[in-house]
N, CA, C and O atoms as CSV, one atom per row, in Angstrom:
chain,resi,resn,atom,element,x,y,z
A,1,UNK,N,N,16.086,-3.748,48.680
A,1,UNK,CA,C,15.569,-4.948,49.313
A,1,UNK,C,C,14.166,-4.664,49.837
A,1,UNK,O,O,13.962,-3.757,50.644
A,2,UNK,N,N,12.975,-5.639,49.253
A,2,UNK,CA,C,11.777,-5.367,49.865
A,2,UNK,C,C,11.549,-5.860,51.517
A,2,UNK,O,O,11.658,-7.046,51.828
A,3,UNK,N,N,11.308,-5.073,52.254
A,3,UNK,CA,C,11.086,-5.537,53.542
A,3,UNK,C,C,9.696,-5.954,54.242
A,3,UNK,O,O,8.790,-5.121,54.218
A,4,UNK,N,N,9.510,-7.023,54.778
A,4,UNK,CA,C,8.338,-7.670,54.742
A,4,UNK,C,C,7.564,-7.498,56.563
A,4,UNK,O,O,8.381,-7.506,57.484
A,5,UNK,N,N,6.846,-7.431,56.733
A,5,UNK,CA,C,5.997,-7.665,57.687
A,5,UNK,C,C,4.912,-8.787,57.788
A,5,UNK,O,O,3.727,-8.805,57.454
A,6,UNK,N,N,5.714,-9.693,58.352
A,6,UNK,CA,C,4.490,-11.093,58.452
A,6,UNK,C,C,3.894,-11.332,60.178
A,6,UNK,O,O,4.302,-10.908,61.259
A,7,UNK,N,N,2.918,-12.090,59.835
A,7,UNK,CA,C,2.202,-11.437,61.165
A,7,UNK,C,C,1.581,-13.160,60.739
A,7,UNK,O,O,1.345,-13.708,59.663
A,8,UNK,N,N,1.501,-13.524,61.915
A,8,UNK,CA,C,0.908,-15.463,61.769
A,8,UNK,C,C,-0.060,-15.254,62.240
A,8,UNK,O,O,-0.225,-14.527,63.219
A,9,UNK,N,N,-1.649,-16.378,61.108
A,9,UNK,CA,C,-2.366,-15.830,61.405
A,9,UNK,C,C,-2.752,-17.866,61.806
A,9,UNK,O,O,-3.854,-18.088,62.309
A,10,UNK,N,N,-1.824,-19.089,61.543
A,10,UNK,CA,C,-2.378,-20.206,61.953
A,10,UNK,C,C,-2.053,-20.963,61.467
A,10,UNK,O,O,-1.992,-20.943,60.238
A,11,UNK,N,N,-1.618,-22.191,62.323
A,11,UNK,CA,C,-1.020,-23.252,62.351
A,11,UNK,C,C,-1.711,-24.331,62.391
A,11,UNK,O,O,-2.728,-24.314,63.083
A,12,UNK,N,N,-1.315,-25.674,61.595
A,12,UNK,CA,C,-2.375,-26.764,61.514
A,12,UNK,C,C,-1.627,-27.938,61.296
A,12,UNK,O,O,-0.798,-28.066,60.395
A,13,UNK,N,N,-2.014,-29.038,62.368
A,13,UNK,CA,C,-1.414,-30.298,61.736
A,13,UNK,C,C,-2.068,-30.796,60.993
A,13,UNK,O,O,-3.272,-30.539,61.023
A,14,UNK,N,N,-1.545,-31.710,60.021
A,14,UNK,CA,C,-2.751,-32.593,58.571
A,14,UNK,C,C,-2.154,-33.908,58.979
A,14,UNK,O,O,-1.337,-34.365,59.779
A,15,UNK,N,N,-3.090,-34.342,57.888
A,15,UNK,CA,C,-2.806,-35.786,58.169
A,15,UNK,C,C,-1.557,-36.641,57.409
A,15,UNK,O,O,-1.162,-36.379,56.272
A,16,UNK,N,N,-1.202,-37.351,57.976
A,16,UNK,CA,C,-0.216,-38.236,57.320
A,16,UNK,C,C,0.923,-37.300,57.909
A,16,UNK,O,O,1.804,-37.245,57.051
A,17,UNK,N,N,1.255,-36.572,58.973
A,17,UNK,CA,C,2.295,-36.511,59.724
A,17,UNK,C,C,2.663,-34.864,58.577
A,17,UNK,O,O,3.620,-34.834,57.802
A,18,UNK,N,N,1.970,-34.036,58.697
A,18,UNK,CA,C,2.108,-32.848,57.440
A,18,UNK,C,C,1.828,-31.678,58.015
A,18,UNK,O,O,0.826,-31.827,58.715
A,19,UNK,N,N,2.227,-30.600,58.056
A,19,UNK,CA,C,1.957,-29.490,58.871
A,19,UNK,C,C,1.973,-27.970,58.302
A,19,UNK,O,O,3.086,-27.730,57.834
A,20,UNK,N,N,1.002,-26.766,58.188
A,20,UNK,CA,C,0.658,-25.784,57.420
A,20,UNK,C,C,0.780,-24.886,58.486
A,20,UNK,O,O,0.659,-24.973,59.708
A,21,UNK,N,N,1.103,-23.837,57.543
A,21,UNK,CA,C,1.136,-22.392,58.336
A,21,UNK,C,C,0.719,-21.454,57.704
A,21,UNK,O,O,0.784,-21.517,56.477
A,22,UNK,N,N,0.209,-20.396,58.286
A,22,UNK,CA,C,-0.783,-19.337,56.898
A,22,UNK,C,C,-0.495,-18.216,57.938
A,22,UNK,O,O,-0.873,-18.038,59.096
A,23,UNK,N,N,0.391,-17.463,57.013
A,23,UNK,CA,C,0.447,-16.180,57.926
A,23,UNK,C,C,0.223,-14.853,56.598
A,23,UNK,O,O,0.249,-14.974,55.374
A,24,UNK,N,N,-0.001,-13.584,57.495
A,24,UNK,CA,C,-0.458,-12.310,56.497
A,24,UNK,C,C,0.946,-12.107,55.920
A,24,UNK,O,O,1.646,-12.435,56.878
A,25,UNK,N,N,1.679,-11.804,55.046
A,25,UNK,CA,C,2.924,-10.764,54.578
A,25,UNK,C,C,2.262,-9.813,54.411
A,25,UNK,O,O,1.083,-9.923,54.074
A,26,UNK,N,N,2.961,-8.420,54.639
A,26,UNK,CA,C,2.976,-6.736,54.314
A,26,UNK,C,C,3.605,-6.866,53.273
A,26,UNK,O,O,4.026,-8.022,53.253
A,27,UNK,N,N,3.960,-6.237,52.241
A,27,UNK,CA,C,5.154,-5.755,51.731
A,27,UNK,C,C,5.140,-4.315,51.533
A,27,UNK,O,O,4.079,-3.703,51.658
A,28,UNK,N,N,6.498,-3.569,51.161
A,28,UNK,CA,C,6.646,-2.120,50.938
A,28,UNK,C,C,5.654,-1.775,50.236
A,28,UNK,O,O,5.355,-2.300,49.163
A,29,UNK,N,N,4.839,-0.530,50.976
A,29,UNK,CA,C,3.665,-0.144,49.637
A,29,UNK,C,C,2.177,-0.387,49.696
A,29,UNK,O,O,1.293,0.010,48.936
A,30,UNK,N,N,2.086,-1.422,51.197
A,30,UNK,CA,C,1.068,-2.054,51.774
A,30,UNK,C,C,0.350,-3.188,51.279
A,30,UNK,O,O,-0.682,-3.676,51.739
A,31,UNK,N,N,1.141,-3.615,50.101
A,31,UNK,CA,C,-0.092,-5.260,49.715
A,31,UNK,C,C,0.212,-6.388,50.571
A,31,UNK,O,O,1.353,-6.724,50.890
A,32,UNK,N,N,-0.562,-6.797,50.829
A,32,UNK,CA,C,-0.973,-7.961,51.843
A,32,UNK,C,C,-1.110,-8.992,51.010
A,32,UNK,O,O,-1.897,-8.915,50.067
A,33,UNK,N,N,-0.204,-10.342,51.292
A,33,UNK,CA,C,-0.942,-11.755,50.709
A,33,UNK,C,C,-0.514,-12.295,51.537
A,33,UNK,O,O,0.369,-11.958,52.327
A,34,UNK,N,N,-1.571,-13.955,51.382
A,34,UNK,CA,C,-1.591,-14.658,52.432
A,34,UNK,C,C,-0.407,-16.030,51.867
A,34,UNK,O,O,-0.463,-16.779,50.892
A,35,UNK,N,N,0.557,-15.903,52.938
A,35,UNK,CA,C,1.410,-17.211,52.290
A,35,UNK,C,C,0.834,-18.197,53.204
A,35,UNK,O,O,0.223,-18.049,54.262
A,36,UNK,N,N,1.134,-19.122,52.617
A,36,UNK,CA,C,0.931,-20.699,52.957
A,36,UNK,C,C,1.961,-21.667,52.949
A,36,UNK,O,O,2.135,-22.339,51.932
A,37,UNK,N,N,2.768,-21.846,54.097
A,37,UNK,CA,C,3.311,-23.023,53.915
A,37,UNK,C,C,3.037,-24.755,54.581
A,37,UNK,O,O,2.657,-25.270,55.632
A,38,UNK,N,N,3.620,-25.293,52.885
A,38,UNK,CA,C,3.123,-26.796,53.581
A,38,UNK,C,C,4.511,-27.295,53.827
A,38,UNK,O,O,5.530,-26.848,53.302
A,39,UNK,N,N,4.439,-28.147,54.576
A,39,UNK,CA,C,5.881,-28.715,54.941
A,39,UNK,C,C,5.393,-30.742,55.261
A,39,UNK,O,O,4.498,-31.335,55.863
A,40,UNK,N,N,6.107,-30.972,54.776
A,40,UNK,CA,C,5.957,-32.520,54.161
A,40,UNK,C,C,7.791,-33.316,54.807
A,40,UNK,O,O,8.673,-33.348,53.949
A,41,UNK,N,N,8.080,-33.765,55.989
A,41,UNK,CA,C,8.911,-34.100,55.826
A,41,UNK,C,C,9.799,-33.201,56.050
A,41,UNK,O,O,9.694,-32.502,57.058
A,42,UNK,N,N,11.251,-32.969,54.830
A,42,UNK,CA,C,11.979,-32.001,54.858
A,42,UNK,C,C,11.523,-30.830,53.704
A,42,UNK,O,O,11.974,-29.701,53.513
A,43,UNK,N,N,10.671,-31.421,53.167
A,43,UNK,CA,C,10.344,-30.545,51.867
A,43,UNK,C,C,9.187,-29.221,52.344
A,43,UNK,O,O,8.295,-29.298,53.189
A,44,UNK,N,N,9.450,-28.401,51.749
A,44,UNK,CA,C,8.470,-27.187,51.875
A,44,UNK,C,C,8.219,-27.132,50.612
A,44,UNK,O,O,8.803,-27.503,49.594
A,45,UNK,N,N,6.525,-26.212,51.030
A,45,UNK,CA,C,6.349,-25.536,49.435
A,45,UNK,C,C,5.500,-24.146,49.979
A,45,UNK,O,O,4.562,-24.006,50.764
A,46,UNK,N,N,6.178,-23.350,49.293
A,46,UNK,CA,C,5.476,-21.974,49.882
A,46,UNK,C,C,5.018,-21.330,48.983
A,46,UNK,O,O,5.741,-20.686,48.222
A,47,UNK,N,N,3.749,-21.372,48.887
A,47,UNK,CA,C,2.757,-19.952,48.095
A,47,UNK,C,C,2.379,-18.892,48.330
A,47,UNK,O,O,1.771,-18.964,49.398
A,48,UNK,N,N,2.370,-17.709,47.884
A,48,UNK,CA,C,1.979,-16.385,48.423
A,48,UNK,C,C,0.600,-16.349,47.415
A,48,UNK,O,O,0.553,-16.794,46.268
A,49,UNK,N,N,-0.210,-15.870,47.966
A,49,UNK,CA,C,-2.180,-15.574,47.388
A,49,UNK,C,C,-2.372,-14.431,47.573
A,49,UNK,O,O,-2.223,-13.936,48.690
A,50,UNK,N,N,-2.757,-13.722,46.495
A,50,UNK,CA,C,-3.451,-12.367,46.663
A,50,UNK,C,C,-4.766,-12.556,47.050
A,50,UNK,O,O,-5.311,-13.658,46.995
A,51,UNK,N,N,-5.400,-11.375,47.503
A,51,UNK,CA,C,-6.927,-11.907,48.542
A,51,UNK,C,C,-7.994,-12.504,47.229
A,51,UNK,O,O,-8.629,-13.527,47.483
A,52,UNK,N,N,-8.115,-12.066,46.294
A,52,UNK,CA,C,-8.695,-12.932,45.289
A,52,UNK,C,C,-8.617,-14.435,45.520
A,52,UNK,O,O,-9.536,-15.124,45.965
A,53,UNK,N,N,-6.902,-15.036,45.016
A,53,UNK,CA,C,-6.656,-16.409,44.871
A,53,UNK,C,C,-6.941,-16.701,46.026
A,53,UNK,O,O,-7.730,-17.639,45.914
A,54,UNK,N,N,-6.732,-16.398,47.510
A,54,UNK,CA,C,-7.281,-17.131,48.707
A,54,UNK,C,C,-8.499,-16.870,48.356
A,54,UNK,O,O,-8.417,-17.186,47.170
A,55,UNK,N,N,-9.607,-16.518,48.507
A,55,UNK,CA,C,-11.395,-16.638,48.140
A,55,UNK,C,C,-11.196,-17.227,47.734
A,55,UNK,O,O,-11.308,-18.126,48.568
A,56,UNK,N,N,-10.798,-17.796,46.623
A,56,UNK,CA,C,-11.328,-18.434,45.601
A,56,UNK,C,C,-10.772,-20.061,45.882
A,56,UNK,O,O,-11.156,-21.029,45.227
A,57,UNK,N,N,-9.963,-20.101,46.804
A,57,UNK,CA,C,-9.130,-21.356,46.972
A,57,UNK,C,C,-9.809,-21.436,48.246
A,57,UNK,O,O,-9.960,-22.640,48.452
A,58,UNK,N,N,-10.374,-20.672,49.359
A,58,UNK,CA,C,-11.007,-21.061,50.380
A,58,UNK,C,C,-12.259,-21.593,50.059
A,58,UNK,O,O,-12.483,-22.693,50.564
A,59,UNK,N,N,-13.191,-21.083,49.312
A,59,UNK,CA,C,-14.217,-21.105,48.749
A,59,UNK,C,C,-13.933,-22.845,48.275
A,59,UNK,O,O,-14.182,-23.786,49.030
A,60,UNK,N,N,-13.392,-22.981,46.936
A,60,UNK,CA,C,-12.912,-24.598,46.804
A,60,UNK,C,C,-13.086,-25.309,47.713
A,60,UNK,O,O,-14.182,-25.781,48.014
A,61,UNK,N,N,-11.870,-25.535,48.396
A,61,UNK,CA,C,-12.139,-26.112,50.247
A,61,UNK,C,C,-13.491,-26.255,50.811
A,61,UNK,O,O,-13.869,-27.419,50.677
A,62,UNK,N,N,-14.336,-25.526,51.375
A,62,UNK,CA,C,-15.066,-25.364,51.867
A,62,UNK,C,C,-15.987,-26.318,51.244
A,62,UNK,O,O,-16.378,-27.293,51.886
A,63,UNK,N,N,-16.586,-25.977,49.312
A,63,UNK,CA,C,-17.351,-26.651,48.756
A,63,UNK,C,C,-16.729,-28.222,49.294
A,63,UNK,O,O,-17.439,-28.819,50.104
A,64,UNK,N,N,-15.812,-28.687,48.984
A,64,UNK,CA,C,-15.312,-29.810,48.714
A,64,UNK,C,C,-15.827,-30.528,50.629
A,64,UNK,O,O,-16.650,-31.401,50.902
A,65,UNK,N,N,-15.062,-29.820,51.438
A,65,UNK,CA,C,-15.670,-30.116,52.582
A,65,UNK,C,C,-16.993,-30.498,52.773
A,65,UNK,O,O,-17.392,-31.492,53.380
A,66,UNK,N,N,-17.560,-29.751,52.285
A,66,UNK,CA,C,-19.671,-30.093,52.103
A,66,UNK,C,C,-19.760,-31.230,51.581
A,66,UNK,O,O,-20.276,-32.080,52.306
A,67,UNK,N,N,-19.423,-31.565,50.527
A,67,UNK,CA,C,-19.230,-33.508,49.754
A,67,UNK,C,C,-18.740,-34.175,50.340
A,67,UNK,O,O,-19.304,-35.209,50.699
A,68,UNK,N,N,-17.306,-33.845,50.743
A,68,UNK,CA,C,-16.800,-34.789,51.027
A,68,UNK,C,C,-17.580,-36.124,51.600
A,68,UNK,O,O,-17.321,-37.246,51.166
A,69,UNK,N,N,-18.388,-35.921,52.440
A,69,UNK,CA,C,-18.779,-37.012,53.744
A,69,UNK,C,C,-17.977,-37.214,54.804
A,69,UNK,O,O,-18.577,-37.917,55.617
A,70,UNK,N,N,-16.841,-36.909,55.193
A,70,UNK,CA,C,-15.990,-36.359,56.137
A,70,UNK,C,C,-16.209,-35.220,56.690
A,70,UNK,O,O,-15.332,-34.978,57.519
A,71,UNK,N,N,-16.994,-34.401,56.604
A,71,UNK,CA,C,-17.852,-33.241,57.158
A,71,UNK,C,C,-18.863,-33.911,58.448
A,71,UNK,O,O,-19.934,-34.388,58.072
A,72,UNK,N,N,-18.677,-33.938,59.335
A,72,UNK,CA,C,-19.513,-34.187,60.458
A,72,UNK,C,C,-21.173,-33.436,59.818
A,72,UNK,O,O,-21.758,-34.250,59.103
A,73,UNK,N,N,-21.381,-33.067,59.863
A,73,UNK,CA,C,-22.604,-31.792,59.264
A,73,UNK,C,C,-23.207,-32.559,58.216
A,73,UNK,O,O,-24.415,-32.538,57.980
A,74,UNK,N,N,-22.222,-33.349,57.484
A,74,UNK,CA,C,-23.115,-34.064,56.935
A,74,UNK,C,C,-23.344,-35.177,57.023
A,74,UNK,O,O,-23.903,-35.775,56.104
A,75,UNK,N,N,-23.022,-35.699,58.016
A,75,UNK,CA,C,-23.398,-37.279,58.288
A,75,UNK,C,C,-24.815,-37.139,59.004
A,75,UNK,O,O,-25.352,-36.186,59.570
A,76,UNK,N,N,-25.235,-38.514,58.751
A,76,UNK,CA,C,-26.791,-38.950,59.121
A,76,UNK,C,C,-27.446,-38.337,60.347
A,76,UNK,O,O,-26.705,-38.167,61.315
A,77,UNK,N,N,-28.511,-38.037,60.439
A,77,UNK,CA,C,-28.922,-38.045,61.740
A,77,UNK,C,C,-28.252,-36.835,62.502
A,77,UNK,O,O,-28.489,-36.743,63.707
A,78,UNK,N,N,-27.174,-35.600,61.710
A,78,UNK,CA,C,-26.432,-34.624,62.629
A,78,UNK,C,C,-27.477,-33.158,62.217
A,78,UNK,O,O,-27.248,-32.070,62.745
């Protein structure tokens, strides 16, 4: 049985009543990924990211944040 060490690294409400959690896992052997769970209701969906796929999925986010226009930063006059 692999034994895990998770360590929470943050909690977030979303919108439309939806709520995320992103904590580190250890596993035997020392690899670290970052799971993510979304929880919708009664439904979950849980992903584990190696530090690659998070960059690369934070990175996403972030760009998308800059367009959006829902970015305070980028509204008029800020």
């Amino acid at each position: 049985m692999t034994e895990e060490v998770v360590t929470d690294i943050a909690e977030l409400n979303l919108p439309f009543n939806r709520h995320a959690t992103v904590k580190n896992v250890e596993f035997n052997g020392g690899l670290n990924m970052l799971r993510l769970t979304l929880r919708e209701g009664r439904r979950f969906t849980i992903v584990d990211l190696d530090q690659n796929s998070a960059a690369r999925l934070g990175a996403l986010m972030v760009r998308w944040s800059e367009v959006s226009g829902e970015n305070p930063q980028n509204e008029k006059g800020a």
